[in-house]
N, C-alpha and C positions, 0 to 999 in steps of 0.2 A: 504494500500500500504506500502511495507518496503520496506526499501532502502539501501546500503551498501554504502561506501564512498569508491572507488576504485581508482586504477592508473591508468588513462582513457590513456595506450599507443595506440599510432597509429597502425594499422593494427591487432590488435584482433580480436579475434571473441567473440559471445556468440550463448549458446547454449538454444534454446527454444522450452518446451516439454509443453501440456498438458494431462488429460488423458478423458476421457469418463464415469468415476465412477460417477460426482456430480459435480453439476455448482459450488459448494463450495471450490473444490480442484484446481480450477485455472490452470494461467500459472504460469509455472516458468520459470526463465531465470537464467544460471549460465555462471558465467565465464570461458572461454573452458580451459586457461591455469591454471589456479589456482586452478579451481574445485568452486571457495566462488560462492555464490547465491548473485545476483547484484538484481533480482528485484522478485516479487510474485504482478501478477496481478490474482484478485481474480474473483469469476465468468462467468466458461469458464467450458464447456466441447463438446469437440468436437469428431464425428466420426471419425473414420480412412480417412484418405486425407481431411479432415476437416480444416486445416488451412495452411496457407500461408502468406511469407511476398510481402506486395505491393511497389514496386520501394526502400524497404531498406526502408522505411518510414512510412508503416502502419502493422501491423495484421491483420488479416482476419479469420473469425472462424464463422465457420456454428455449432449452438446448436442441443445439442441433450439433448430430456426432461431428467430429475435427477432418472427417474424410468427404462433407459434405451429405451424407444421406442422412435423414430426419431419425435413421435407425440410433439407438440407446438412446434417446437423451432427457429429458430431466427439467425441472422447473425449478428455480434459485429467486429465494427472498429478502432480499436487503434491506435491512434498517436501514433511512439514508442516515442519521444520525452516527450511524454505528454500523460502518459497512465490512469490518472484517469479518464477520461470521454470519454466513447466507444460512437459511434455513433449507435445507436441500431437499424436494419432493420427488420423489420417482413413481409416476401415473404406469398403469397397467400398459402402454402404449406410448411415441413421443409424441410430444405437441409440436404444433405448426404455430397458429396464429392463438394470442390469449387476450380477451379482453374482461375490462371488470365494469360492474354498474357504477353507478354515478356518486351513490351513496358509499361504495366500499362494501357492499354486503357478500357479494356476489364473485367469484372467477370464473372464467369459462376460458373453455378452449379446445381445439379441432386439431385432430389426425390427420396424417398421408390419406388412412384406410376411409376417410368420410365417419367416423366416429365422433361426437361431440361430448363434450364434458361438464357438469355444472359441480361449484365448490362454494361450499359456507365458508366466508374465512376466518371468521369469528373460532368457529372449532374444527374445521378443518374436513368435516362432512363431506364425502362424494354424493350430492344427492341426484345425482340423473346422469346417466350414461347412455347413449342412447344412435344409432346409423342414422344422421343429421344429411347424407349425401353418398350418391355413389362414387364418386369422386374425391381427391382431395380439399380439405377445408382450406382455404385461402386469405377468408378475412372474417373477422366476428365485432359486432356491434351491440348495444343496446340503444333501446329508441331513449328520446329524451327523459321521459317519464321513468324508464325502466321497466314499463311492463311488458314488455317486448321484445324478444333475443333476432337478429335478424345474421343472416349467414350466408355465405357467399360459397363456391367452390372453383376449383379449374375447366368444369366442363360450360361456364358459364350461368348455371341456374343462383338466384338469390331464392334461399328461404326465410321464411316467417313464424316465429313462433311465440306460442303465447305464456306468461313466466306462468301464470295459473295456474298451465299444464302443464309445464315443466316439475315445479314445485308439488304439486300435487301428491301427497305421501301415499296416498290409496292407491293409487297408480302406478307408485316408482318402478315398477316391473311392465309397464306397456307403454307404445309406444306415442308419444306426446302428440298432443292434437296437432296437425297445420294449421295457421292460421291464413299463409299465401302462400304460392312459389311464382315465381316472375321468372319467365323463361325466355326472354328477348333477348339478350344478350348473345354472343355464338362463342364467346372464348372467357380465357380465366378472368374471374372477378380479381380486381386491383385494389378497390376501397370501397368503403362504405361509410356514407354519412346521415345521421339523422338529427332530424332539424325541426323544430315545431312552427309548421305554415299557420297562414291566417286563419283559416280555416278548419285544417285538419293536419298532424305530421307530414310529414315529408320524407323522404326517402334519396340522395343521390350515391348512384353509384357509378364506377369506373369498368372499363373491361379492358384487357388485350386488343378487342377487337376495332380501338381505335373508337369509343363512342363514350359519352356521359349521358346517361339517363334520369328524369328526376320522375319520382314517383309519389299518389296518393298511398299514404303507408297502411291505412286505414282500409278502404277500398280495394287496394291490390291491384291502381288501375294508371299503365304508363301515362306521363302526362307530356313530357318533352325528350326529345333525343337530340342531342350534340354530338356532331359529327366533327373528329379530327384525323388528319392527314399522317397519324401515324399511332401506333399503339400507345395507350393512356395508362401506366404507370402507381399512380397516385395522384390525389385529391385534396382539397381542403377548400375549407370556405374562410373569408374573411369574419373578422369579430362583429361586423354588421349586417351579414349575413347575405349581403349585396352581391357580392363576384367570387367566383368561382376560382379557383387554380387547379391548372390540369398538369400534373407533367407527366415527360413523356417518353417513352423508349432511347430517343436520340439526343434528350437531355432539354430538349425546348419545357418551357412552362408559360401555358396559355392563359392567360385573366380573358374571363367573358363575364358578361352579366348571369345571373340564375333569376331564370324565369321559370316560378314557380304555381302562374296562371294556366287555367284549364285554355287549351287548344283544341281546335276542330280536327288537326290530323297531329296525333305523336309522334310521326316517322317526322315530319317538315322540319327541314336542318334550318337553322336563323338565320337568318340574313347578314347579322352585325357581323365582322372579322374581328377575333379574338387580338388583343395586343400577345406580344410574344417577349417573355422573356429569357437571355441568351448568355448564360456563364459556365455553364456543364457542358463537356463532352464526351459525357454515359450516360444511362439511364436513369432516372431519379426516384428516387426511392423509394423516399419518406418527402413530405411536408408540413409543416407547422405554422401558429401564429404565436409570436410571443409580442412584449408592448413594444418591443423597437420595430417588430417590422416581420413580412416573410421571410420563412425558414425553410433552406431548402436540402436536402442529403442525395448525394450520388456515388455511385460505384466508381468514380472518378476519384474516390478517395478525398474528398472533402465537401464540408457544408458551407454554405453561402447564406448572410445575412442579408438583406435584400428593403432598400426606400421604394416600396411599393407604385409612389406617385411618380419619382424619375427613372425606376428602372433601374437605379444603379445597387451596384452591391457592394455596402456599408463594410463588412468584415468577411472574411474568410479562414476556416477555419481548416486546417491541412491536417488528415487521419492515413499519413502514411503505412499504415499498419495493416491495411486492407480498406476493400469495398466498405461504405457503413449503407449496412442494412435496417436499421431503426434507428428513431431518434424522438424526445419528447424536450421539454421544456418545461423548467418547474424551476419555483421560487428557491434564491439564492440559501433563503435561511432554513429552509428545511435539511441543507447540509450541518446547521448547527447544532450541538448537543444541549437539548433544550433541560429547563432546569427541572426541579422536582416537586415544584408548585406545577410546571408548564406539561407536564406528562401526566400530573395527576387531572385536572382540567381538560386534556386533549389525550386520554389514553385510548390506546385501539388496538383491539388482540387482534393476532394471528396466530393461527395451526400449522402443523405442520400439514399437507393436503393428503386426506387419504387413497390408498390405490386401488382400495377395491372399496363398496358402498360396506357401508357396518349399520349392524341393526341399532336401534332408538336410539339412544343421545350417546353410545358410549365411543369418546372421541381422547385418543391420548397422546398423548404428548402435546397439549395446546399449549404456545405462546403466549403470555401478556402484556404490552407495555402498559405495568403498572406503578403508582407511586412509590416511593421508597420513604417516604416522610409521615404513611399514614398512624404508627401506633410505634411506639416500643418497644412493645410488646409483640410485634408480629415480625419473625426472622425469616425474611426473604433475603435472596441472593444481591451481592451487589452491581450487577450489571445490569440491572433495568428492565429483565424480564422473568417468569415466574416460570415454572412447568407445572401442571398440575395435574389429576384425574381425568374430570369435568369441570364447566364454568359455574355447576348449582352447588356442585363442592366447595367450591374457591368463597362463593358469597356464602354459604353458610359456615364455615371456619370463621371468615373476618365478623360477621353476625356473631358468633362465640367469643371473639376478640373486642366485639363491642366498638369496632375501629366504623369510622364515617367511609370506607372503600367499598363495603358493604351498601350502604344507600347510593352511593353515587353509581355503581355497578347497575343496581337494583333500576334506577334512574332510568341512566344509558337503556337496557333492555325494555322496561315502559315504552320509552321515546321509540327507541328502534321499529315495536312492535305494532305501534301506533302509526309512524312515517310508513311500515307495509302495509299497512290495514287502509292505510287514507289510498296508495299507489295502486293495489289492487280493486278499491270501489272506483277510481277514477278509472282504470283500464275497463272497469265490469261497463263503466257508464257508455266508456267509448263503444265497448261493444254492442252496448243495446241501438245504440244511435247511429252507428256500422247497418245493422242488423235492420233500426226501423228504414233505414236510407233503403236496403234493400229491399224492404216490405211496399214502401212508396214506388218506387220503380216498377215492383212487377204489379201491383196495382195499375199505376198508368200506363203501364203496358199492355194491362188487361181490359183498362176501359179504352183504351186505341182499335185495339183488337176488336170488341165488342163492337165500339161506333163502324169501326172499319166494315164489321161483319152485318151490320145494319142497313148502313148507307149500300153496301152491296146487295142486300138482300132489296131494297126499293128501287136500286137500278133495275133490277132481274125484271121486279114486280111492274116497273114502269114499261121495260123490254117486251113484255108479254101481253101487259094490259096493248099497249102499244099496235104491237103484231095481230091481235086478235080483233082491233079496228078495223086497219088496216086489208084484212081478210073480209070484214062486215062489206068493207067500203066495196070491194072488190066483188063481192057474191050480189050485189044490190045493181053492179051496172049492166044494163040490156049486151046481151050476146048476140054479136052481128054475123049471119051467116054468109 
């Protein structure tokens, strides 16, 4: 581990890339305004959509073996506070791409084999394993809300599913409802994003196939297609939700507007010409928005910091070490060792992740960052985290201790259970409103139908009255021999 001695100002960022060459080349993390490298955590190589940060407070990095096939590898947990000792998970299978909910509740993540994955992080629970795709898994999202896991693969298909049924404990042995599949695409999924339109979610995704799609997330029903002149890479949108960045096989990054308006044909490529941005010469990889500006990563072995309005690129950051294959951006002070008033206030477990599902709550070896200050009485370890049985264990001991770690715990799971209780009646609602949208539809469908079959039936009736005059008329005139 190296370490630099920096001016830890309030409100920085850093910038943290790994690549996919060799577990040997690590993470790195640099400083966004300065450019200096603050930390090199060693022992990491991750797929593309392979890493993520957890609540500002962890890493997260699904392995991929050192000879390049997705075969052995492993998921690693970093305390960013306290990065030398990862928590090491090894899943039934390797993972490809991992994402987590918004909240921090939730892991997930996708195999070569089209396998998907869901993880409590709190205790560390497998709770849903389940053939997500015939294909490999490519990219994994949640919707804004979180009530909705959506999932990409290589053969082009995005799937839809709904956490209800994922979650769903009476079920965990069959296979989870569909909510969509979106099959327009022809090649591997590249990115996915989800966005809450005016109206209803939104949906944009990326393909190989040189195309960006924006979708009603709700409905399941394409709404525009963007067409570009070479394969599409990776995505992001700006923090105003306005424009789009596309990059792209041969290193371009497109700014278009996102028009996320209902159209009369979803194929009709736009009109407007994308501006083009031009500093890579490889594919790109990853992209981000941090407060300075766009963030770009390519196999060119470096990232580029990027003034959006002139195009130019502010910093560049050189990852001689290989291609980087991910990259996130997260606030500067989460690299500091926060105090023990500041971890008691902001504590967040993690498990270690199980491999295979285990029956009711019994989960061991869980994680805690928990306070070190709460009792005197209570002899935990000095490094800032606990191991314990169970987490009803944990509160009921410190409940015997009499210690305040007990109500604040107690608290946190209240809150928790209430923020899922409130997430799941909002997704029930979207459902029903999904559901009545479709009940209106095949009603008006049905009274079109109906008038249609009417006003036809008075043609007929008109046709006939019509002809059978017209026969009067004709039987009534004198016959000239």
């Amino acid at each position: 581990m190296r370490e630099k001695k920096m001016d830890w100002s309030g409100g920085r960022e850093a910038l943290v890339v790994c690549s996919d060459r060799s577990m040997s080349v690590g993470i790195t993390v640099w400083d966004m305004v300065s450019g200096d490298q603050l930390l090199h955590i060693p022992t990491c190589a991750a797929s593309p959509h392979g890493l993520l940060c957890l609540r500002e407070q962890f890493l997260v990095a699904s392995q991929i073996h050192r000879h390049g096939s997705l075969g052995g590898g492993a998921i690693f947990i970093w305390p960013l506070n306290k990065p030398q000792s990862p928590l090491r998970n090894y899943p039934m299978e390797a993972i490809g791409p991992v994402s987590c909910s918004k909240d921090g509740v939730y892991i997930v993540g996708g195999a070569p084999s089209g396998n998907a994955y869901i993880w409590e992080v709190a205790d560390g629970r497998l709770l849903k394993t389940w053939r997500a795709h015939h294909k490999s898994l490519t990219s994994m999202v949640f919707s804004d809300d979180d009530s909705l896991l959506i999932s990409g693969s290589d053969d082009g298909m995005i799937r839809v599913w709904s956490m209800i049924s994922l979650l769903d404990i009476a079920d965990c042995g069959r296979f989870p409802s569909l909510f969509h599949s979106l099959l327009e695409h022809t090649s591997s999924i590249t990115g996915l994003l989800s966005i809450s339109g005016s109206s209803s979610p939104v949906l944009v995704s990326s393909s190989l196939d040189g195309t960006c799609k924006v979708w009603d997330l709700i409905r399941g029903r394409l709404l525009r297609t963007r067409v570009f002149p070479t394969a599409i890479t990776a995505i992001v949108l700006d923090p105003g939700e306005q424009l789009l960045f596309s990059g792209s096989a041969d290193g371009r990054i497109f700014v278009s507007m996102l028009d996320t308006g209902l159209v009369v044909d979803p194929f009709k490529v736009p009109e407007d010409r994308p501006i083009v941005l031009n500093g890579h010469n490889r594919s790109i990889t990853a992209l981000a928005f941090s407060r300075l500006g766009l963030v770009s990563a390519s196999r060119d072995c470096a990232a580029h910091l990027w003034d959006v309005a002139s195009g130019v690129i502010i910093r560049r950051f050189n990852h001689p070490k290989g291609a980087i294959t991910n990259m996130v951006v997260i606030p500067k002070s989460s690299l500091l060792s926060v105090t023990n008033h500041q971890r008691f206030s902001n504590q967040f477990r993690v498990s270690l992740l199980d491999k295979y599902p285990q029956p009711g709550n019994s989960s061991m070896g869980m994680i805690t960052l928990l306070p070190l200050c709460c009792s005197h009485r209570v002899h935990l370890p000095t490094i800032g985290f606990q191991s314990t049985v169970s987490l009803n264990q944990q509160i009921l001991d410190l409940e015997q201790e009499c210690t305040p770690g007990a109500i604040q715990m107690k608290l946190e799971t209240s809150i928790e259970n209430r923020m899922w209780a409130a997430r799941m009646t909002k997704h029930v609602m979207e459902m029903n409103k999904h559901l009545q949208s479709r009940l209106l539809d095949l009603m008006q469908n049905r009274l079109l139908l109906s008038a249609d079959s009417t006003a036809a039936r008075k043609r007929k009736r008109a046709m006939l009255e019509s002809s059978r005059i017209q026969e009067e008329e004709q039987s009534q005139l004198p016959s000239y021999q």
